[in-house]
Residue, then its C-alpha position, 0 to 999 in steps of 0.5 A: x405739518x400745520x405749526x402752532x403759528x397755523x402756517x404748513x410746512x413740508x415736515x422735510x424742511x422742519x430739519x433745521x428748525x424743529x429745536x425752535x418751532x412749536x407743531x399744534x396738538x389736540x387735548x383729544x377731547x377738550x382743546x388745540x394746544x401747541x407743544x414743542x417738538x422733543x425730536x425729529x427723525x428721518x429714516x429710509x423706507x421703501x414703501x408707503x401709503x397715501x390715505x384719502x377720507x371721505x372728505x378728500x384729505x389725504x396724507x401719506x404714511x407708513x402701515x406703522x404710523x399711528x392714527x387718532x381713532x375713537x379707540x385712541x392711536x392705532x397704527x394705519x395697518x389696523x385702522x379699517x373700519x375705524x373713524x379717524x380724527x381729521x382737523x379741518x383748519x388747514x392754515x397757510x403755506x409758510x414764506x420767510x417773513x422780511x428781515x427790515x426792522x418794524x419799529x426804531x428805538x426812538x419811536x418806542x421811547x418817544x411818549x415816554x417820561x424821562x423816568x419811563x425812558x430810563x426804566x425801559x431802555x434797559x430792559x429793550x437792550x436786555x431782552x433783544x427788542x430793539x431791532x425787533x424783525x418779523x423774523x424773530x421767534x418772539x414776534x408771532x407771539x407779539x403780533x397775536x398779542x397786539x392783535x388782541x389787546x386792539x379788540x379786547x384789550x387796553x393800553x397804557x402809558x400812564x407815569x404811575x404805572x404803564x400796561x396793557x389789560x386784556x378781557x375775554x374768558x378765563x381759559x382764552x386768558x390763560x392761553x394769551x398769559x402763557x404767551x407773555x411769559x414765552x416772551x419773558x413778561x410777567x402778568x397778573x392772575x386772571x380776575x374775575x368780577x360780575x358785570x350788568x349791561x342795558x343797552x338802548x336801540x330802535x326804542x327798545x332796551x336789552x339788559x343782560x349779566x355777565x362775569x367779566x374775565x381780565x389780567x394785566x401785563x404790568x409792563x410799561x416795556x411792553x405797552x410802549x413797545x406794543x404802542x410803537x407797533x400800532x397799538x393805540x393807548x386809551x380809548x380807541x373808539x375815541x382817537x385815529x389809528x389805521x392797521x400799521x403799514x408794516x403789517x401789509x408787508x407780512x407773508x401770509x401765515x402772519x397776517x392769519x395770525x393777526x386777523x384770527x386774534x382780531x377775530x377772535x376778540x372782535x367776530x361773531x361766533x359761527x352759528x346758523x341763521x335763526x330760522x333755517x338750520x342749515x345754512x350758516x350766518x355770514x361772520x361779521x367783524x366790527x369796530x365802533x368810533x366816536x362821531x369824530x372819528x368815524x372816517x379813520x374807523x371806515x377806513x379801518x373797516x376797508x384795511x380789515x376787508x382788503x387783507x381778508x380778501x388776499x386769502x382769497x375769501x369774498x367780503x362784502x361792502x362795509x357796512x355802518x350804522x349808528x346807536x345813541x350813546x346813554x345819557x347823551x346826543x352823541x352817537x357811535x358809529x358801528x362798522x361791520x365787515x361781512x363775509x359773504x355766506x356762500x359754503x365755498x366761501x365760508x370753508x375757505x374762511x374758517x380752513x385758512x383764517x379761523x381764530x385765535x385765543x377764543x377755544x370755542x370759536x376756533x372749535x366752532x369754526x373746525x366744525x363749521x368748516x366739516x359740516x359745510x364740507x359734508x353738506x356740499x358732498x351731499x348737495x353733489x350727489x344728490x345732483x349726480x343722482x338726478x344726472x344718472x336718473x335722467x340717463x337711466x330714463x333714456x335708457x327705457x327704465x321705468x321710475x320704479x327701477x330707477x328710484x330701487x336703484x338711486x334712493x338712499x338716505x339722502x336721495x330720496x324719491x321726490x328730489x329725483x322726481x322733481x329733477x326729472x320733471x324739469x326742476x333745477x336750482x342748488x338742492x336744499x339740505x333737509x332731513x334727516x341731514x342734520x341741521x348745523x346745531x344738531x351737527x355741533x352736539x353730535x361732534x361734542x358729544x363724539x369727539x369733545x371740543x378740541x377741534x377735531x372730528x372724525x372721517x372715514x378713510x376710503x382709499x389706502x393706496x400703495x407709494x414707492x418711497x426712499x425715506x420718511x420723516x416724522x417727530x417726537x413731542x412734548x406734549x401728554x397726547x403725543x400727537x400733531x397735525x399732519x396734512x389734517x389728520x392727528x397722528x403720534x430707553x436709556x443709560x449711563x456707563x462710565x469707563x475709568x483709565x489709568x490717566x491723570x488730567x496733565x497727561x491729557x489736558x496738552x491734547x484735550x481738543x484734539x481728543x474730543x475732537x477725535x471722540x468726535x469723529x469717532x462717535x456720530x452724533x446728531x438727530x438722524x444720524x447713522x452709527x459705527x455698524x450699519x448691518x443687515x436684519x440678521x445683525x440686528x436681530x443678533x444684537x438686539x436678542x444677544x445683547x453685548x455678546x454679540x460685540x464680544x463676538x465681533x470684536x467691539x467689546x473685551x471679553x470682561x466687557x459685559x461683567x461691568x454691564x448691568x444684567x450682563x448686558x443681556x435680557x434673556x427674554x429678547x424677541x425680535x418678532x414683537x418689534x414692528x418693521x419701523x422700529x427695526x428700520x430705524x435701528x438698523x443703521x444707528x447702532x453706534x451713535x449718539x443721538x442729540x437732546x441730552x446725549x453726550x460722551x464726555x471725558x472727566x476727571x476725578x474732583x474729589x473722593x468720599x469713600x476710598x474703599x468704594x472707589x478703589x474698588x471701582x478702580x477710581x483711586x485718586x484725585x485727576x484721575x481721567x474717566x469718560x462717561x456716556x449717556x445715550x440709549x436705544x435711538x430711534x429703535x427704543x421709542x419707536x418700540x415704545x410708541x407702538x405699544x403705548x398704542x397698543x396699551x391704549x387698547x388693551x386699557x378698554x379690552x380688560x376694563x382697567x381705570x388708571x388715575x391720570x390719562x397720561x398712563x398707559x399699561x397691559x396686564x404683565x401676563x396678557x398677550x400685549x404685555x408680555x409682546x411689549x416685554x419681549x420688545x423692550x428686552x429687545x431695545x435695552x439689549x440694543x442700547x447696551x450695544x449703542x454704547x458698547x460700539x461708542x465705548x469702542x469708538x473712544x477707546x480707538x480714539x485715546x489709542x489714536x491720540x496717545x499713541x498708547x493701546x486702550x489695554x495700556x491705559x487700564x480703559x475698562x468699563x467701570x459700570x453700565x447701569x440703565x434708566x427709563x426701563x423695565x425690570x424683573x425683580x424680587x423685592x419685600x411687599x407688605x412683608x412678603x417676597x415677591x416678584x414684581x416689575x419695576x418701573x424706572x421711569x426718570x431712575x436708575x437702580x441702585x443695588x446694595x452690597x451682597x445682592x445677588x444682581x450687584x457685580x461679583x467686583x463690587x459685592x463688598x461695596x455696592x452697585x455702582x450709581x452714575x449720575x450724571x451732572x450738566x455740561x458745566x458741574x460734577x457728576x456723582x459716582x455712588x454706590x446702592x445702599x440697603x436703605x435704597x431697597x428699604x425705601x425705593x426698590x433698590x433706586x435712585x435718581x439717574x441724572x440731573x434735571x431741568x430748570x427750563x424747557x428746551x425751547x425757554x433755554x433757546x430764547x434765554x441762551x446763545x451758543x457762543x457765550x455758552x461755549x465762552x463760559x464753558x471755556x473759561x472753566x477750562x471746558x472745550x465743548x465739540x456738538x452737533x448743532x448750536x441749538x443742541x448747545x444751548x438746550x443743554x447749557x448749564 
């Protein structure tokens, strides 16, 4: 899996890290992004398939995964003849960075004023930068940071006001400013201003306008920190400086970071050489110094060269020269380090180093890559032509019945003639084998400018296997680099008791401990049940009967459950074999992200008669809620069809405002399969959290020693969110039938209507809401207003302040669990990470 740092990782080794790491993703059509992963899944297989492209990419995947194809995601069993989306740049293989610290505290503070100094210690203390190790999350994002203010940025360590200004184009800055602010820095906007430029050489004189882009990180903290790393302050053609000896002692992928932002500040843009189409300019880096400077500047240029080359890639001698300064005698001494030309070499360049923070350099050099790929294939066949000619020769076969047989589009029949007739050397590329321009508009005009390009599979080949990984991100596209390719239901039920919170509070630990044990918890874990295909076939089409069937629910269960804990419409068929093989095993489980069972009680009570009606009928009443739903059954389902939609949005002509819809007709054939499917997923949810309601029932009768009958433990309601309802409502004056999406909702019925429990038909259905770990939930009812201004709606729960991974670099488990504790909470949870993305 290529990271959004461009280091490679088993997506098996991903299982302790994915909560904190960021994978690389593709606008489809405009741009590399990165996103954080929302879920990482293992689940058992027997079988897969190793795909291979034309150009020798190869991946092995499940028939079901999705593939980016021109028609959006399309699972690999129906891909055929479709082109897949390939993404050349391959980066490096991880290694763990070293642990020793990179700067002291007191080589930070050391240029500083007194007043500097007491402004920004406190601020290093803070924000945990003192210590600072290549090991830190943080560090990535400084070391490209640096490596763009030493090309196209300037520091300062001014009294009146220290920074770091940074120039480039608008949408690089952009990138490079939602960087800062991963680091907890704040910048200026990007500013814009008209420039024009004459410069002087070899007698003659070049002018040319341009709009100048720059922001400002208004930060002495991080100038002087960047300044303590190596980054020099002022001028830089007119001081010495050289890399900083830290740098050398970096893994690999880091030192790609380092030099991809340079490079991107400080490279030519790849291009072809004027004049000749088809062959490719050699990327130069350069630097330019002062005349007094330009020994540290050539040794600069050799550090430059050195760490290049540890990839692997050639680079010629450093080169110098030298212009007149205007308006003076002094000269500036350019040094430019060269990579040499040959294809194998400039694959190599642009797969593992390409750039950072400059979109159409990095989207050039993807191509660069693919194109020099493309034309050594067609440089190895036409010689493996020659090679078959001359063998057919010996044979006794005349030129005509050779040239019927080897001619082709890019063999044509005086190569072969030349070739028979002694002449040897590389073979030239010409048309109609485009040149590397034409070869660029085509890839912008048939993939856009992402990155991406599109192969075609060759060989699909069957792999025994044992189990498969895979994620869930964040980002609108859905999608991650996987070996080169780009590939891509829930709610809340409450149970009352007859409890009140001194009868608990002596044994809370042990409880939720217990609660603990009961109810599996964590990405990938298995549940209660583990049953066979039929069992899920009867779960998932029943609903919560098949509980009451086993034993796992009270026969009075499924009237506190919405729609009786069954959508008729159920069918096991439209669900694929992942989704099926994902859900068999996790029934009964909680899962991880936002996912809790959690044991209440009762703060304080608005509407007595709603909440006697309910059963909730006093102050410190214990309650338990849950919050989970369908696993890895629901969003497998879930990101079939969108896949599915993808399609059917171009089969029947549909325009949808905002690219991150997807729909079908209701009653075409892939809407209708996807309702049959979803029904299947809320019918399977509704069981999750019956087999977890079983789980903490056994674990109060373990604990108390008191059977769950006794202590009045009924479900008071079960009401879903993220899901799909059938429903009657009142539109534009009519009664119609229409399907309600609840995306982010939950439903919220009224007093009398049909679909309201007959317990609750004289006050409403029953709303949970759940809050954070650390503030009150809300038990509501529907009112008639809800129907009047929502389709019977409302909000399911509380929402975020910051993303996960914001929450994890704010945040750390212990204190969270110490504050918690303070508030008399006990917390048990899978993982530390899971702690603080939730911390309230």
């Amino acid at each position: 899996m290529l990271s959004a740092h461009g280091y490679r990782l088993p997506i098996a080794e991903y299982a302790g890290t994915w909560r904190t790491t960021r994978l690389t993703s593709v606008n489809p059509v405009h741009r590399t992004k990165s996103t954080d992963i929302a879920a990482y899944m293992r689940f058992r297989a027997e079988v897969a398939y190793r795909v291979r492209t034309s150009t020798g990419v190869e991946v092995t995947a499940t028939a079901e995964h999705p593939f980016l194809t021109p028609d959006g995601m399309v699972p690999l069993k129906e891909v055929r003849r479709r082109p897949v989306a390939i993404y050349p740049f391959r980066g490096v293989d991880f290694q763990e960075p070293p642990a020793e610290p990179l700067v002291s505290e007191a080589a930070i503070l050391r240029p500083l004023t007194p007043n500097q100094v007491a402004q920004v210690r406190p601020v290093l203390v803070k924000r945990h930068l003192l210590g600072l190790t290549p090991r830190d999350e943080r560090f990535p994002y400084i070391l490209k940071i640096m490596a763009l203010a030493l090309g196209d940025g300037h520091a300062s360590l001014k009294p009146s006001g220290g920074g770091v200004d940074f120039y480039g184009r608008k949408e690089d800055l952009e990138e490079v400013r939602r960087d800062v602010a991963r680091l907890g820095f704040k910048s200026t906007n990007v500013y814009t201003r008209k420039r024009h430029h004459v410069i002087k050489k070899a007698g003659a004189s070049y002018e040319f306008d341009y709009t100048e882009c720059s922001f400002r990180i208004t930060s002495t903290t991080f100038a002087s920190l960047l300044h303590a790393l190596g980054l020099p302050v002022g001028n830089k053609a007119k001081q010495d400086f050289l890399l900083p000896s830290w740098l050398f002692q970096l893994p690999l992928w880091q030192k790609r970071l380092f030099l991809a932002a340079l490079f991107g500040a400080e490279m030519s843009t790849p291009s072809a050489v004027t004049g000749h189409g088809y062959n490719l300019n050699s990327p130069v880096f350069s630097l330019c110094k002062r005349e007094a400077f330009r020994g540290s500047g050539r040794k600069f240029a050799h550090q430059i060269r050195r760490v290049i080359e540890e990839f692997g890639i050639r680079v010629l001698d450093v080169m110098e020269d030298w212009v007149p300064i205007p308006g003076g005698s002094e000269f500036s001494h350019r040094f430019r380090v060269v990579v040499a030309s040959g294809a194998g070499n400039l694959i190599r360049f642009y797969s593992l180093i390409n750039f950072e923070y400059h979109a159409e350099k990095r989207f050039l050099g993807n191509v660069a890559a693919y194109y020099l790929t493309v034309k050594e294939m067609v440089r190895r066949h036409k010689l493996q032509s020659a090679e078959v000619a001359k063998r057919l020769r010996e044979k006794g076969l005349s030129r005509e019945e050779m040239f019927e047989e080897l001619v082709g589009l890019y063999t044509p029949a005086p190569f072969l003639v030349h070739r028979l007739d002694g002449r040897s050397g590389r073979p030239r590329a010409w048309p109609p084998f485009p040149t590397f321009p034409e070869f660029v508009e085509r890839v912008r005009n048939a993939a856009g400018t992402s990155g991406i390009v599109w192969d075609r599979i060759v060989s699909i080949d069957r792999v025994p296997v044992e189990e498969v990984h895979d994620f869930t991100v964040t980002d609108e596209h859905h999608n991650f680099i996987a070996n080169g390719f780009v590939v891509s239901n829930c709610g809340v039920r409450l149970i009352r008791s007859d409890l009140i919170e001194k009868e608990v509070r002596p044994k809370l630990k042990e409880l939720v401990d217990t609660c603990f044990a009961n109810v599996p918890s964590g990405v990938g874990e298995d549940g209660i049940f583990r049953g066979s295909h039929g069992d899920l076939k009867a779960l998932s089409e029943r609903g919560v009967a098949w509980a009451v069937d086993k034993g796992y629910a009270w026969p009075e269960d499924p009237e506190h459950i919405e729609a009786n804990g069954c959508l008729k419409d159920a069918d096991l068929s439209k669900v694929s074999e992942r989704a099926i093989a994902r859900g068999k095993g996790q029934v009964g489980s909680l899962g991880a992200g936002n996912h809790f069972v959690e044991i209440q009680k009762v703060d304080r009570i608005y509407d007595e008669t709603a909440a006697k009606a309910l059963g909730i009928d006093r102050p410190d009443q214990v309650c338990v809620m849950v919050h989970t739903g369908s696993r890895g059954f629901g969003h497998q389902i879930a990101s079939d069809y969108i896949a599915i939609s993808e399609r059917a949005i171009k089969k029947y002509g549909i325009e949808l405002p905002d690219r991150q819809l997807a729909c079908s007709p209701i009653h075409s054939p892939e809407g209708e399969d996807y309702w049959k499917a979803m029904s299947c997923g809320a019918n399977f949810a509704w069981n999750n959290r019956q087999l977890i309601t079983y789980g903490v029932r056994n674990a109060f009768k373990s604990v108390l020693r008191r059977t769950p009958e006794d202590l009045g433990m009924r479900i008071v309601y079960d009401v879903c969110h993220n899901i799909v309802k059938i429903e009657e409502h009142d539109v534009d004056g009519k009664r119609r039938k229409v399907a309600v999406h609840r995306k982010g909702a939950t439903r919220a019925f009224p007093a009398g209507h049909p679909e309201t429990p007959t317990a609750y038909k004289s006050v409403g259905q029953p709303v949970l809401i759940p809050g954070d770990m650390g503030t009150c939930s809300f038990v509501l009812v529907g009112l008639p207003t809800a129907m009047e201004r929502s389709f019977g709606s409302s909000c399911h729960g509380a929402g975020r302040q910051m993303s996960r991974a914001a929450a994890t670099r704010t945040y750390r488990a212990n204190d969270v669990v110490k504050a918690l504790n303070a508030k008399g909470i006990y917390l048990h949870a899978a993982s530390k990470a899971g702690i603080v993305e939730e911390a309230p």
